[in-house]
Backbone atoms as SQL, in Angstrom:
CREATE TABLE atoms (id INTEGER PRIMARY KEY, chain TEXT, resi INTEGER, resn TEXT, atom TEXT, x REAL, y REAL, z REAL);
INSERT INTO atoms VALUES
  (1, 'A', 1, 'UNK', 'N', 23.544, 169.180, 37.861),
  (2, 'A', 1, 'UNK', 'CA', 22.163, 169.512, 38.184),
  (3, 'A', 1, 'UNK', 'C', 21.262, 169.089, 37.028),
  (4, 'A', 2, 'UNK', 'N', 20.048, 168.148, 37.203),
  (5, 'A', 2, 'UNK', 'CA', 19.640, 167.861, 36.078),
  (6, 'A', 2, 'UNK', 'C', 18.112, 168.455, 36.239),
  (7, 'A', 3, 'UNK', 'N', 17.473, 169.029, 35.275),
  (8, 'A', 3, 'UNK', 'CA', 15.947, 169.249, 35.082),
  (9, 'A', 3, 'UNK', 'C', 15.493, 168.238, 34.811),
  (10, 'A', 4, 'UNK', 'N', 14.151, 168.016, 35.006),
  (11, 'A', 4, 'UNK', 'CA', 12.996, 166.982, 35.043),
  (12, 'A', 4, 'UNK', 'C', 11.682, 168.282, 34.055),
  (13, 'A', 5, 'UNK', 'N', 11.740, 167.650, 32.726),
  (14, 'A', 5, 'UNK', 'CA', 10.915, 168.309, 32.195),
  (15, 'A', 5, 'UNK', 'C', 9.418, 167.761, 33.090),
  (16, 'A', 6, 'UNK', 'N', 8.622, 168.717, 33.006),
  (17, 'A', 6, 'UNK', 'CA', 7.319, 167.855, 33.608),
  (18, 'A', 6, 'UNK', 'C', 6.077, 168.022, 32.196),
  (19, 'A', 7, 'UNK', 'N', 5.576, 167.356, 31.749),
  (20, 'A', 7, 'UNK', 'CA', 4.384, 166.660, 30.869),
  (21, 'A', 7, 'UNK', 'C', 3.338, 167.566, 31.103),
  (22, 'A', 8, 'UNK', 'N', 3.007, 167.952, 29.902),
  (23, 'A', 8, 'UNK', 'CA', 1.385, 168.465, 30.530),
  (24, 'A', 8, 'UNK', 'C', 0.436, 167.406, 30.202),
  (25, 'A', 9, 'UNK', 'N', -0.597, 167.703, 31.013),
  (26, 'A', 9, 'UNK', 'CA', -1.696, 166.981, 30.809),
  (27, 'A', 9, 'UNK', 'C', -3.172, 167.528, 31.052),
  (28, 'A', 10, 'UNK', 'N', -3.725, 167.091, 30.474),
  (29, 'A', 10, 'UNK', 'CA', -5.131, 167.449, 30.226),
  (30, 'A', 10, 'UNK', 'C', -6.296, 166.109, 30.558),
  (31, 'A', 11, 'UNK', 'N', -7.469, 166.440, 30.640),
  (32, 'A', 11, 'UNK', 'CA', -8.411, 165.767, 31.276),
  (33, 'A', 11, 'UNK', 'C', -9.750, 166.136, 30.313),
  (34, 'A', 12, 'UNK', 'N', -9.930, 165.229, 29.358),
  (35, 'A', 12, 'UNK', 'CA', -11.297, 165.843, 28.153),
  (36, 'A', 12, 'UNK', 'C', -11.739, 164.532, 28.305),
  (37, 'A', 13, 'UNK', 'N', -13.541, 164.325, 27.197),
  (38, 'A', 13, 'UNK', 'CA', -14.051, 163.281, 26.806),
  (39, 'A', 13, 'UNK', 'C', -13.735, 163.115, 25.634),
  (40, 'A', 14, 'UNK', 'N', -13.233, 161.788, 25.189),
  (41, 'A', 14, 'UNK', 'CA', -13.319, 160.948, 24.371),
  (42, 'A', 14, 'UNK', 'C', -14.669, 160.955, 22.814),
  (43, 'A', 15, 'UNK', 'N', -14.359, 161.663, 22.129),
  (44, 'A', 15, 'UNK', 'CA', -15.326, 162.206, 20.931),
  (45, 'A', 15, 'UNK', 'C', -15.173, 161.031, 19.877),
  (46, 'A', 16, 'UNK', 'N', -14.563, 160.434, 19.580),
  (47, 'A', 16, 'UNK', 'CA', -14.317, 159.659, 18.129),
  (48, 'A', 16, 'UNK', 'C', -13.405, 158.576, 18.768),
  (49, 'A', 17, 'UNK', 'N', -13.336, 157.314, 18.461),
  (50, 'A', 17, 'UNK', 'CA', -12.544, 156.147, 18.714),
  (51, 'A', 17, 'UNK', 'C', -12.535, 155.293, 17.135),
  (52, 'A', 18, 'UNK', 'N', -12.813, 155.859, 16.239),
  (53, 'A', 18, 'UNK', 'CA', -12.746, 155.216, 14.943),
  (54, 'A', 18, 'UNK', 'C', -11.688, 154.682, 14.307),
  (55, 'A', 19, 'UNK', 'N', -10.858, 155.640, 14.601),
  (56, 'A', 19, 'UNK', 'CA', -9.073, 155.117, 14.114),
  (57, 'A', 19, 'UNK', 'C', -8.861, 154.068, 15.131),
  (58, 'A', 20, 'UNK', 'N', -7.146, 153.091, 14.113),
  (59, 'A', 20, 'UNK', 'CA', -6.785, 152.400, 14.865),
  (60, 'A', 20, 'UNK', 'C', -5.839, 152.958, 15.913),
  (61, 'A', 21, 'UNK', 'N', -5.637, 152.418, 16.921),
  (62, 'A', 21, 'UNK', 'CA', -5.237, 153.222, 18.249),
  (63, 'A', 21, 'UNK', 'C', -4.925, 154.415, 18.422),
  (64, 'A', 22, 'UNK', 'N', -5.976, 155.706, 17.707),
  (65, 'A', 22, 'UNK', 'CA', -5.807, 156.830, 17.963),
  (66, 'A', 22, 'UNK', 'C', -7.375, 156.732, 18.857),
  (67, 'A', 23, 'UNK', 'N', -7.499, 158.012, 19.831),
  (68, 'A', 23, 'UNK', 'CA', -8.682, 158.405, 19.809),
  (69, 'A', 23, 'UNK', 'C', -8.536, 159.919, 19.727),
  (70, 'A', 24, 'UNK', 'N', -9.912, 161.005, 19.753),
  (71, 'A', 24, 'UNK', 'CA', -9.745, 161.867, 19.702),
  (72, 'A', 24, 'UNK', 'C', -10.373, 162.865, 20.504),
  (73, 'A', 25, 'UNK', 'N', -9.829, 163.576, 21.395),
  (74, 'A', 25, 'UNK', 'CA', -10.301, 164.179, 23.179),
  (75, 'A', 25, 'UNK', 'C', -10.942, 165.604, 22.749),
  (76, 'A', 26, 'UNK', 'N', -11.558, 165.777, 23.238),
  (77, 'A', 26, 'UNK', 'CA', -12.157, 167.259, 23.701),
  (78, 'A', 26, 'UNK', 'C', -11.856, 167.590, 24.585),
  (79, 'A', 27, 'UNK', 'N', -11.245, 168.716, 24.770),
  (80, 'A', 27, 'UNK', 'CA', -10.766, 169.256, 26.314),
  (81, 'A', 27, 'UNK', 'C', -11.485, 170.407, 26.196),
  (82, 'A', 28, 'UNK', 'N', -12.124, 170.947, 27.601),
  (83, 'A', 28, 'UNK', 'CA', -13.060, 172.017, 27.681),
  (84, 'A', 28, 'UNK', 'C', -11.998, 173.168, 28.795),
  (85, 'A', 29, 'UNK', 'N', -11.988, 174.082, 28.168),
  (86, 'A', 29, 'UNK', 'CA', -11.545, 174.969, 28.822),
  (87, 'A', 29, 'UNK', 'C', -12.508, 176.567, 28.970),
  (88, 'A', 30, 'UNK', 'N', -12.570, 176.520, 31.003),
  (89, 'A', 30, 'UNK', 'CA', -13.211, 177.781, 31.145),
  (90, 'A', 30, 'UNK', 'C', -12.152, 178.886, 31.596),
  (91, 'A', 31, 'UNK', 'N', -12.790, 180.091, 31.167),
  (92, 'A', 31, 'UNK', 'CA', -11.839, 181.294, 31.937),
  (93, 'A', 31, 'UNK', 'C', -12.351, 182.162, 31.624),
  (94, 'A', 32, 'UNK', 'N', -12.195, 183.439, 32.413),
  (95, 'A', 32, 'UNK', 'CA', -12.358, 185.173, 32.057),
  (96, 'A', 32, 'UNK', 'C', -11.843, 185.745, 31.124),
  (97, 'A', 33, 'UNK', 'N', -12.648, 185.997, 30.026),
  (98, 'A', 33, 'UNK', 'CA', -12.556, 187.028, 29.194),
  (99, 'A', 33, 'UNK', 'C', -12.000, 188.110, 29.546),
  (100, 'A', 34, 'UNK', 'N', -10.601, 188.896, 29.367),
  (101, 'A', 34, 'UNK', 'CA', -9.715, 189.519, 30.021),
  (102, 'A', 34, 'UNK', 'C', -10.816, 190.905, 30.068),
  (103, 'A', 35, 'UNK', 'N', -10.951, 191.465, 29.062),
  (104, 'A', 35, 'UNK', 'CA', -11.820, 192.699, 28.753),
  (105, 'A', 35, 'UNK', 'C', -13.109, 192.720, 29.239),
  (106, 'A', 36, 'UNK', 'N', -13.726, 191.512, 28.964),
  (107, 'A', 36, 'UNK', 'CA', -15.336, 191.746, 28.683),
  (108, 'A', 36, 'UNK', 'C', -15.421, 191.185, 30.280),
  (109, 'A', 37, 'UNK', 'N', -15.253, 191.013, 30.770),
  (110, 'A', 37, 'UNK', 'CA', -15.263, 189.988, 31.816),
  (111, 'A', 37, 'UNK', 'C', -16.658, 188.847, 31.914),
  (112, 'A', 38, 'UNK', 'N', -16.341, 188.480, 31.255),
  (113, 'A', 38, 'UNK', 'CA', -17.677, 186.983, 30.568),
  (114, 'A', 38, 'UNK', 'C', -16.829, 185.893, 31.034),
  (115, 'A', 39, 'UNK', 'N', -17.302, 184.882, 31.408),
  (116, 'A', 39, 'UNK', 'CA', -17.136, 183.253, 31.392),
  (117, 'A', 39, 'UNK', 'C', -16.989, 182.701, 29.816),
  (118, 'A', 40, 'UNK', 'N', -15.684, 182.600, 29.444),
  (119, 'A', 40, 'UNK', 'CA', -15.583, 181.859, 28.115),
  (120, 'A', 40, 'UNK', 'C', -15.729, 180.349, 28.003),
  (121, 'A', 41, 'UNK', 'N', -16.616, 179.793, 27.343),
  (122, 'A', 41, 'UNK', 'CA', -15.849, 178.052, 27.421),
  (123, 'A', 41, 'UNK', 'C', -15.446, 177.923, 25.607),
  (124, 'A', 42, 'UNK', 'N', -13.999, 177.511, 25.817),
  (125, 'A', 42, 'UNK', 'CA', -13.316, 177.076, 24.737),
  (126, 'A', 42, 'UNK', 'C', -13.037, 175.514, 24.585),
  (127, 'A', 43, 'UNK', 'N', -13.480, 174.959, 23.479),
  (128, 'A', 43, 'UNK', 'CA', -13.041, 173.436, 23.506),
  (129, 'A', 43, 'UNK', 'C', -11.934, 173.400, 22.488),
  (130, 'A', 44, 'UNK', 'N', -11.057, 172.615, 21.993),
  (131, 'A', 44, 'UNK', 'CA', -10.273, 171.921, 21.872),
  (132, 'A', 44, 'UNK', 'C', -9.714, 170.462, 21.447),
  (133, 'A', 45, 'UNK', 'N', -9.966, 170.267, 20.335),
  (134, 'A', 45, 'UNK', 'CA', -9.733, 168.855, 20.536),
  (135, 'A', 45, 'UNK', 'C', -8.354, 167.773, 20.044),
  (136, 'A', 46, 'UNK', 'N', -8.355, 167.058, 20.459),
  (137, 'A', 46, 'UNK', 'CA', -6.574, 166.534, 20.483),
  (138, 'A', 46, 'UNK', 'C', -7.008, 165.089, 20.359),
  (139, 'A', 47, 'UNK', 'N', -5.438, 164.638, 18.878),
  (140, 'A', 47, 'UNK', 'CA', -5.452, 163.377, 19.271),
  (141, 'A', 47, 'UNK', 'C', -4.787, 162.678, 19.890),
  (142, 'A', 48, 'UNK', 'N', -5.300, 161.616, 20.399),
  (143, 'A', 48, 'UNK', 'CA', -4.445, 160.378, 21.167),
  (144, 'A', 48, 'UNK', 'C', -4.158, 159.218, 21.563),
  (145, 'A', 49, 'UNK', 'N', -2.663, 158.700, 21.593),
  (146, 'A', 49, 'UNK', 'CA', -2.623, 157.097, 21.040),
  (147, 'A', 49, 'UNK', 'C', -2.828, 156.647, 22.444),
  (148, 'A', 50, 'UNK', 'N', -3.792, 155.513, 21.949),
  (149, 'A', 50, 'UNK', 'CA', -4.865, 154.685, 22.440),
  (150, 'A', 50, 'UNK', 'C', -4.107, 153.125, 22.260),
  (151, 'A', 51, 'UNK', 'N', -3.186, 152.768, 22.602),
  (152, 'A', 51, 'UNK', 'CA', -2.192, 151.590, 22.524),
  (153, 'A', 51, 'UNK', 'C', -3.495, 150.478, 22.268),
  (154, 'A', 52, 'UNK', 'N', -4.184, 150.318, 23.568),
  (155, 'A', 52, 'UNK', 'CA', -4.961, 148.808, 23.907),
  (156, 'A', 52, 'UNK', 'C', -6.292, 149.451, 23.325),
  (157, 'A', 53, 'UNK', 'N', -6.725, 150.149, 22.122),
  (158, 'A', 53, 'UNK', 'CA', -7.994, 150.606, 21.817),
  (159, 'A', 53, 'UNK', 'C', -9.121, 150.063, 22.674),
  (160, 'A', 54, 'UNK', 'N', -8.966, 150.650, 24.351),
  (161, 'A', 54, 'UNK', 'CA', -9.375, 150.544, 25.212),
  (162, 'A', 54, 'UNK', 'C', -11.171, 151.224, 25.454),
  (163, 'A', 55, 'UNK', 'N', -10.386, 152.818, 24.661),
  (164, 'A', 55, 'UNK', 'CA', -11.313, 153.678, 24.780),
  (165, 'A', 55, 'UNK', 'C', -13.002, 154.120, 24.338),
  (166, 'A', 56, 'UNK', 'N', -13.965, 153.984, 25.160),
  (167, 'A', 56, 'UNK', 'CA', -14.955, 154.432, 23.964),
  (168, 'A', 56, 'UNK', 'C', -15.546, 155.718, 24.099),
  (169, 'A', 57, 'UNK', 'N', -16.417, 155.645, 23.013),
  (170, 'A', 57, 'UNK', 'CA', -16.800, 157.587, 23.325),
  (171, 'A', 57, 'UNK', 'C', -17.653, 157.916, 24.412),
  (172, 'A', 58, 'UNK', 'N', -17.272, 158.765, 24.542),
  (173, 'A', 58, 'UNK', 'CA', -18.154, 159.741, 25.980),
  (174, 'A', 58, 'UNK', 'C', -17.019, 159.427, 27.201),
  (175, 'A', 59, 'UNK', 'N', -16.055, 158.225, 27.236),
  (176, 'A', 59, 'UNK', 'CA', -15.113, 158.328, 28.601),
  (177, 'A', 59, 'UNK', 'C', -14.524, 159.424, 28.919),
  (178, 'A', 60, 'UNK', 'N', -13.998, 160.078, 29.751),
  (179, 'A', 60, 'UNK', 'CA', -13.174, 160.674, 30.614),
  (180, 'A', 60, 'UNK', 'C', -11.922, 160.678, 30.695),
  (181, 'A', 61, 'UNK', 'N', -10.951, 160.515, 30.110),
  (182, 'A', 61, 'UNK', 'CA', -9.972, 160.532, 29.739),
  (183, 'A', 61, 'UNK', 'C', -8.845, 161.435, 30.345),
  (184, 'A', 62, 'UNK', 'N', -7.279, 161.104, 30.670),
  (185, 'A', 62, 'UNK', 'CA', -6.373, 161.799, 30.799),
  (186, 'A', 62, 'UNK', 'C', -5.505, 161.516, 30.208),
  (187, 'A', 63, 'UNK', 'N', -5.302, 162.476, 28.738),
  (188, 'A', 63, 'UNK', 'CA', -4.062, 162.840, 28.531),
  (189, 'A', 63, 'UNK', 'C', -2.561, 163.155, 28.885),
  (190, 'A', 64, 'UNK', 'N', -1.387, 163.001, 28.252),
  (191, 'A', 64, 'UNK', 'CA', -0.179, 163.181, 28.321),
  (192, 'A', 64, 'UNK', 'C', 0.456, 163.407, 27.495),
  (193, 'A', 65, 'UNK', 'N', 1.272, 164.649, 27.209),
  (194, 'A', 65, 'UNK', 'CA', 1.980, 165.695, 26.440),
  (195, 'A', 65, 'UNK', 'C', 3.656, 164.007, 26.241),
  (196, 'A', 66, 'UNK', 'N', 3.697, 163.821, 24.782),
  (197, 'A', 66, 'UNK', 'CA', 4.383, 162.811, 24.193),
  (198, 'A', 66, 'UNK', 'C', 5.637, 163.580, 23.021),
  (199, 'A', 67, 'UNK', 'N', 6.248, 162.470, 22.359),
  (200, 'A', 67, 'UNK', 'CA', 7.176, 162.871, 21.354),
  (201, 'A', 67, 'UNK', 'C', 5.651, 162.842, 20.325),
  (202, 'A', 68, 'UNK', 'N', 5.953, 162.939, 18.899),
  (203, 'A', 68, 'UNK', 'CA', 5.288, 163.557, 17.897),
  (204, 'A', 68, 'UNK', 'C', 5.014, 161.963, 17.380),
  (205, 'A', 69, 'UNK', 'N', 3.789, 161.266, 17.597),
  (206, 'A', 69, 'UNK', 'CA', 3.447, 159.667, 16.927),
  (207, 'A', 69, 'UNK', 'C', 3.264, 159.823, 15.500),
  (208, 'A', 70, 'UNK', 'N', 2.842, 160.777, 15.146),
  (209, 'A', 70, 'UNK', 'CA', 2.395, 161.338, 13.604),
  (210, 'A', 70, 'UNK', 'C', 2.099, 162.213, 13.175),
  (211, 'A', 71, 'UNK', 'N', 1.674, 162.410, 11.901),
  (212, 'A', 71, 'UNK', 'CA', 1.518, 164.104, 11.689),
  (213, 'A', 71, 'UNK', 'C', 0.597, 165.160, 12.810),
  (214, 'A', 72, 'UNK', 'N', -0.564, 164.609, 13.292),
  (215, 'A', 72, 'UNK', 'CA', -1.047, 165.639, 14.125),
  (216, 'A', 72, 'UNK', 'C', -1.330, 164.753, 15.361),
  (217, 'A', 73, 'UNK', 'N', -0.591, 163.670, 15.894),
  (218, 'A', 73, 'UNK', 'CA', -0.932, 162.906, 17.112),
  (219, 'A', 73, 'UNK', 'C', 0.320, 163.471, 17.650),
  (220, 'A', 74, 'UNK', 'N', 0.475, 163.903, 19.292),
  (221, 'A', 74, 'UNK', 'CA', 1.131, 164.211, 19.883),
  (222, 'A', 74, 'UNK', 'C', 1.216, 163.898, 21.388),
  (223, 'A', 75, 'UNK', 'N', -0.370, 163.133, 21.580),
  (224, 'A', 75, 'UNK', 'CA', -0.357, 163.159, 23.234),
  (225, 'A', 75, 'UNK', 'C', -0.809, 161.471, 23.102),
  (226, 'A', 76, 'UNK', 'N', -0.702, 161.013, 24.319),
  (227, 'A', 76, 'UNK', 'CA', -1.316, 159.770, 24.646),
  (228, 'A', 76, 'UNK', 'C', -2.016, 159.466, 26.054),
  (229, 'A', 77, 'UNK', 'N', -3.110, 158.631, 26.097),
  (230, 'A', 77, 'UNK', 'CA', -4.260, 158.257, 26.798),
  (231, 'A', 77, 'UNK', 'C', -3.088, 157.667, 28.101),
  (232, 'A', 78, 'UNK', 'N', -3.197, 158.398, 29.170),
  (233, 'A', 78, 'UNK', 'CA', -2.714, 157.934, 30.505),
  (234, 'A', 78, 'UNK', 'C', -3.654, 157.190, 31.381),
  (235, 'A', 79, 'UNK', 'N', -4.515, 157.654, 30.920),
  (236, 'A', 79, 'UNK', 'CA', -5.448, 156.788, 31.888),
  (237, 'A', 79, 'UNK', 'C', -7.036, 156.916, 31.687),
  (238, 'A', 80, 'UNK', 'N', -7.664, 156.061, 32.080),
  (239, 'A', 80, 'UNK', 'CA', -9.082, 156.375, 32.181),
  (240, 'A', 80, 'UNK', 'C', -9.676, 156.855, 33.173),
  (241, 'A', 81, 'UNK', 'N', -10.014, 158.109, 33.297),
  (242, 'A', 81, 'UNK', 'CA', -10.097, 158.587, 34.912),
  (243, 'A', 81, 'UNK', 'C', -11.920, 157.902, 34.773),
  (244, 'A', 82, 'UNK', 'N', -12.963, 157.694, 33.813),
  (245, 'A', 82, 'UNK', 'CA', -14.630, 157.555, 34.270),
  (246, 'A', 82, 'UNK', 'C', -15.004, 157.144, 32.958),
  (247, 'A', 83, 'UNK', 'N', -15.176, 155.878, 33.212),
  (248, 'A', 83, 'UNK', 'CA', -15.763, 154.924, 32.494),
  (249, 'A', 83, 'UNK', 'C', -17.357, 155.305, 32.301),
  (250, 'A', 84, 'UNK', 'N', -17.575, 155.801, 30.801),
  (251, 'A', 84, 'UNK', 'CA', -19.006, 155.526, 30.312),
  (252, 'A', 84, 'UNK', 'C', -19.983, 154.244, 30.543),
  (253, 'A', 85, 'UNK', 'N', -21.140, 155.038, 30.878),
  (254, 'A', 85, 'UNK', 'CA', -22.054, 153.797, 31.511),
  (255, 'A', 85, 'UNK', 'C', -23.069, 153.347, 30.177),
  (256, 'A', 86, 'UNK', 'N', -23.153, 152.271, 29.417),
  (257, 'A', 86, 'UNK', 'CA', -23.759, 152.337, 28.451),
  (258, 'A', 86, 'UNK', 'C', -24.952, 151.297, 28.836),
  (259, 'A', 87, 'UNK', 'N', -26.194, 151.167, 27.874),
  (260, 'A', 87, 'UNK', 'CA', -26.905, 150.060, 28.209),
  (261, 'A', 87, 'UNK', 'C', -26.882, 148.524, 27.594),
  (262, 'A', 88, 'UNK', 'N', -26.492, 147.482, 27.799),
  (263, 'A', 88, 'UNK', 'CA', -25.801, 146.460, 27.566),
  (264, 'A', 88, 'UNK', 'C', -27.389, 145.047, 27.452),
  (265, 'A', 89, 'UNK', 'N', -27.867, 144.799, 26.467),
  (266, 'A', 89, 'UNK', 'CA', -28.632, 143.546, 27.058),
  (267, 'A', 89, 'UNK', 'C', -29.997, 144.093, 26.827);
């Protein structure tokens, strides 16, 4: 019988693309304050290898839970779910 670990993944914007094929995500997370019962928003931010330094800031991004690339890189850019619209010209 074999398990299939499954990956987490996350879905943030793209904050910093300065490094070489790292970038670095913001993931926004909402939820209920167990006690207070308030709307919390918590952000988060994570880095991630960016193979084809594809990425620029403000995209949309989906993450994927990886082996350890370096001291604090752990996830990598699966995909571009929404391409930033910039003004060109």
């Amino acid at each position: 019988m074999e398990h299939k670990k499954r990956s987490k993944t996350f879905i943030g914007t793209v904050v910093s693309n300065k490094m070489d094929k790292t970038v670095v995500v913001a993931v926004e997370r909402i939820f209920m304050h167990p006690i207070y019962k308030k709307i919390v928003r918590e952000k988060k931010k994570y880095k991630a290898h960016d193979e084809k330094n594809e990425c620029k800031i403000g995209d949309k991004v989906m993450i994927i839970e990886t082996r350890p690339l370096s001291k604090e890189k752990r996830w990598a850019v699966k995909q571009i779910v929404e391409k930033v619209q910039t003004l060109e010209g």
